[in-house]
N, C-alpha and C positions, 0 to 999 in steps of 0.2 A: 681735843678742844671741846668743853662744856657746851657750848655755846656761838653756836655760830650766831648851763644857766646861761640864757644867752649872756654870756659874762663879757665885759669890754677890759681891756689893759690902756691904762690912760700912762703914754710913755712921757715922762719926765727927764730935767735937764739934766738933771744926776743920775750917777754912775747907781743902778738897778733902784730907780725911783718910782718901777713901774709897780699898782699893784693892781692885783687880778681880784674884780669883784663882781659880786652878783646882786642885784636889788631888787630881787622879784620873790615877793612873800608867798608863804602857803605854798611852798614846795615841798613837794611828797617827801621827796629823800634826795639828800645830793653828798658827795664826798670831796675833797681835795687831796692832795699828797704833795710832797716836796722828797725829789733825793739829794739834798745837800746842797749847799749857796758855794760858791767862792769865784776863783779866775776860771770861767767859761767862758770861752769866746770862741767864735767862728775859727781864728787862727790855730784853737787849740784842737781843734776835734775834724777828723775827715769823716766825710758824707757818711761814710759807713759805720763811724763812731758813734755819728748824729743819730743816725738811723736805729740802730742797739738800743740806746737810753730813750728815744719813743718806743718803739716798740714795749722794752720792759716796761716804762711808765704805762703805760696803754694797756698791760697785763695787769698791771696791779691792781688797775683803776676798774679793768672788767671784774677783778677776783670780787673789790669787794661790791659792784653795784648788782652780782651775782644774790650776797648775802640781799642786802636789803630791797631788791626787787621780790624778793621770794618772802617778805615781811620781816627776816632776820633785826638782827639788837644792832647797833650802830659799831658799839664794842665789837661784836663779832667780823663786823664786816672790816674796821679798822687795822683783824688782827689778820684777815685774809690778804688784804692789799699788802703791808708792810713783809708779813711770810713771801711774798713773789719778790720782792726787795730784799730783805735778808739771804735770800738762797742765790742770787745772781752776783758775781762778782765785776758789776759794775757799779756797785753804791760799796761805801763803806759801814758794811752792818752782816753780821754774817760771813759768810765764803766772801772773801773780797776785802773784810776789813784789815784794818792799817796793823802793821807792826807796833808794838811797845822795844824800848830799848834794848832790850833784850832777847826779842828775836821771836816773839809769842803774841796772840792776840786776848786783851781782856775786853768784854762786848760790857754794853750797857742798856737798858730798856727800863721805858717806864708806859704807864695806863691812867688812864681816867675818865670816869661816867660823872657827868654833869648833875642825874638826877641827885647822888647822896653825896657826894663827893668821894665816893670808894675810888681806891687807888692801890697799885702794886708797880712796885720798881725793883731791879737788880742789878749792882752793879760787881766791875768787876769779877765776872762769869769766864770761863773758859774752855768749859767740856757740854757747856747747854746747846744742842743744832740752832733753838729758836728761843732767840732771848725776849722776846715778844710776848709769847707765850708762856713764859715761865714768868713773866711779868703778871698776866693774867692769874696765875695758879696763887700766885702769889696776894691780891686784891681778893680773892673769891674762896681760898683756901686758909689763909693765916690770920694770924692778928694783926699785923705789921703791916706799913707800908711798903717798908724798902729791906731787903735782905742782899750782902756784899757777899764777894769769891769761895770760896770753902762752905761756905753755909746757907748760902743759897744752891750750889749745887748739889749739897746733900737732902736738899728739902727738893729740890727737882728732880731725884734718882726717885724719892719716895712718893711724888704724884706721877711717874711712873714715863716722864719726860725721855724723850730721845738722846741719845746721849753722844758725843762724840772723840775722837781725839782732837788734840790743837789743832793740828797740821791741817783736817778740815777745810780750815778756814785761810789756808794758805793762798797766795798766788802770785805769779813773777812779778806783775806790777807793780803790786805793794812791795811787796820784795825790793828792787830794788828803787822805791822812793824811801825806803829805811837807810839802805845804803847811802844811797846821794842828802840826805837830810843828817845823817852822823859825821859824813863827811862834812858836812858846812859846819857842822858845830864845833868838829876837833879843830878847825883851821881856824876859826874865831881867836881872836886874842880875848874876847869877855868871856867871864865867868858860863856855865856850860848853860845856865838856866836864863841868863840875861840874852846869848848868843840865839838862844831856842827863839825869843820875840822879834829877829829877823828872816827867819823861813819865809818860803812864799805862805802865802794864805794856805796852799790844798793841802800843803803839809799838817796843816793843824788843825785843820774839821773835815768833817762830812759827816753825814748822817740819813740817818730817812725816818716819816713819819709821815702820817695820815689824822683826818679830820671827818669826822662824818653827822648827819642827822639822818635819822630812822624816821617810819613812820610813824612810829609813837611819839616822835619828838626829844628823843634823845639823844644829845650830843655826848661824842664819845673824843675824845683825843690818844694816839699814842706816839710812840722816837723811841726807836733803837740803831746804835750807832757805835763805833769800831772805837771810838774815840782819836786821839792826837798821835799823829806819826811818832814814834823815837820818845812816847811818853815815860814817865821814869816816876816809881815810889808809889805806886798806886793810884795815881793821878787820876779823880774821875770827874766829868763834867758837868753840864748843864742836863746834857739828857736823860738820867733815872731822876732829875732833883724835880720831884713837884712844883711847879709856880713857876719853875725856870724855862726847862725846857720841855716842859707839857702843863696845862692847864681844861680843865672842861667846867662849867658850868650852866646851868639849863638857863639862868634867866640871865646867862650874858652871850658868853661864845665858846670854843673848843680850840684849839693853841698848839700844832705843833713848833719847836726852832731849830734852827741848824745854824752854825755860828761858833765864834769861840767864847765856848763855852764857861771862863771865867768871867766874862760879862753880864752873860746872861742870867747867871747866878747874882751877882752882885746886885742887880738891874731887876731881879724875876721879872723878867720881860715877858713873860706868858702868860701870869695871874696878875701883870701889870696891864698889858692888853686891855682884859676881860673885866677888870674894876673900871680902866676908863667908859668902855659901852657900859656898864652896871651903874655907875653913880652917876658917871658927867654927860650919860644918854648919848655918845656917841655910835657913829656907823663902826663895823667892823674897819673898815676903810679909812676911816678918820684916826681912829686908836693906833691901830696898826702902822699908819705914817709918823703917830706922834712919837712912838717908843722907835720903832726901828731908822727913822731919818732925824728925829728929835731926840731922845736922849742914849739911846745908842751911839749914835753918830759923835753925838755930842763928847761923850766918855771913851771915844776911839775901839768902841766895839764896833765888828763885823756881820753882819750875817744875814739870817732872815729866816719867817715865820711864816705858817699858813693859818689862817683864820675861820670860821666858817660860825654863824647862829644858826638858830632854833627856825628861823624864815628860810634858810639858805643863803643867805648873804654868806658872801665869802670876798677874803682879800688876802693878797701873797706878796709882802712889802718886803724889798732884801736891798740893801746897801752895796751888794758887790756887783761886780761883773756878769752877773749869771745866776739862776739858781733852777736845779731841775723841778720840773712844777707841773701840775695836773688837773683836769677837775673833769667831774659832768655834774646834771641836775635831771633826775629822773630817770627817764629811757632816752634822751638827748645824745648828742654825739660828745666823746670825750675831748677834751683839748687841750693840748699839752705844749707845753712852751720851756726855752731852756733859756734865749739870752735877752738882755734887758731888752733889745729894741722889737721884740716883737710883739706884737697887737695879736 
């Protein structure tokens, strides 16, 4: 690697209406993170469950307030929190991510600095440890934006990247929600692609990704994520697509999503965000509700965003039942929240 708030939740009537903001300017540095929106519920997860995804959140959230307390780039600290998330097989990104149809994992990750709008994305990866960081190499090393499967890993063998087998990124969990999710699709009497749009929600997303401003005032945004359970033909989603599912700009906001990912694409809900705070002068908080409970909602996408400006204002607006979620501001205590009714 190159380079290394007292917030309230204002709980709403709707199913994950809550969003997580800060409105205190002139803060040093602060970061957020999200590992992934869908069906969380208290019913779903025992204490010990609970207790694992803060904890990991809470790691990732120290890795990067580590970089930017010690004056580190905002980039660098984004790619510190999301690496403690990629290497844990309780998010889908890394050791942990979901199966493709076929029995393999293709990752995805994307980057972006708000000052020039530099960016680097990869998709469809399979032998990179840290799709994150090959994300970076990729913004800071190439001409390109975005580089896919075979051609980004040879360009990652040659900036001298960690390398690994598939298997890696194995684990029984996913494991068998490939099974039970192939199973539902053979039994469908619809076509295998139409039958795919009744899964439950956690079959078809997760992801992680971080948000940060530096001391210099740098917002950085990154996502990297396993992609869709039992996905088929190269399927990639919103997470390496710029605008979609990552966005940074210094004089609006920073944007990671988690969500299904053809929405959010259709929608570019993360450079949709940051245009609303940029032209129509909205709060992070106000943007954030219009695209994710407004025209999200509206278009029967799912999912949800983390938000953060150049003040530290931050907001975490998700449509579903749940989404894993984080922040601090400064040397403050970190706080981290997983289902919609908490404050």
């Amino acid at each position: 690697m190159k380079k290394t708030f007292l917030l309230s939740i204002l709980a709403g009537a709707l199913i994950g209406s809550a969003p997580l903001q800060a409105d205190d300017h002139g803060v040093e540095y602060a970061m957020a993170i999200h590992g992934g929106a869908g069906t969380i519920t208290r019913a779903n997860l025992t204490d010990e469950q609970e207790q694992a995804y803060k904890d990991k959140l809470n790691e990732a959230l120290e890795a990067g307030r580590a970089v930017l307390k010690d004056g580190g780039d905002s980039t660098t600290a984004v790619i510190a929190a999301i690496q403690v998330m990629e290497a844990s097989p309780l998010f889908n990104s890394g050791k942990g991510a979901v199966y493709t149809w076929d029995g393999e994992h293709e990752l995805d990750a994307s980057l972006m600095e708000g000052e020039r709008g530099n960016a680097g994305a990869v998709a469809g990866v399979k032998t990179v440890k840290s799709p994150i960081e090959l994300a970076r190499e990729v913004m800071e090393e190439s001409v390109h934006v975005m580089l896919s499967g075979e051609g980004a890993e040879q360009f990652a063998k040659q900036q001298g990247l960690e390398q690994v087998d598939n298997s890696y990124f194995n684990t029984e969990r996913r494991y068998q929600q490939l099974l039970k999710a192939k199973e539902k699709i053979k039994a469908s009497e619809q076509p295998e692609q139409q039958a795919w749009e009744y899964l439950d929600l956690d079959y078809k997303y997760g992801t992680v990704g971080a948000v940060a401003v530096d001391k210099n005032g740098l917002l950085s945004a990154g996502t990297s994520t396993g992609g869709m359970t039992a996905k088929r033909y190269g399927r990639i989603g919103d997470s390496p697509i710029i605008g979609a599912g990552t966005w940074a700009d210094n004089d609006s906001c920073a944007v990671s999503a988690t969500g299904h990912g053809e929405y959010f694409i259709r929608f570019h809900v993360a450079a949709d965000i940051c245009s609303r705070v940029k032209y129509k002068g909205l709060s992070v908080s106000e943007a954030g509700d219009e695209v994710i409970h407004g025209v999200l909602e509206q278009a029967g996408g799912t999912g949800g965003v983390i938000i953060i400006d150049a003040d530290g204002n931050v907001a975490m607006p998700f449509n579903t039942e749940g989404m894993y979620r984080g922040y601090f501001k400064g040397d403050g205590d970190t706080h981290i929240a997983i289902y919609n009714e908490e404050e």
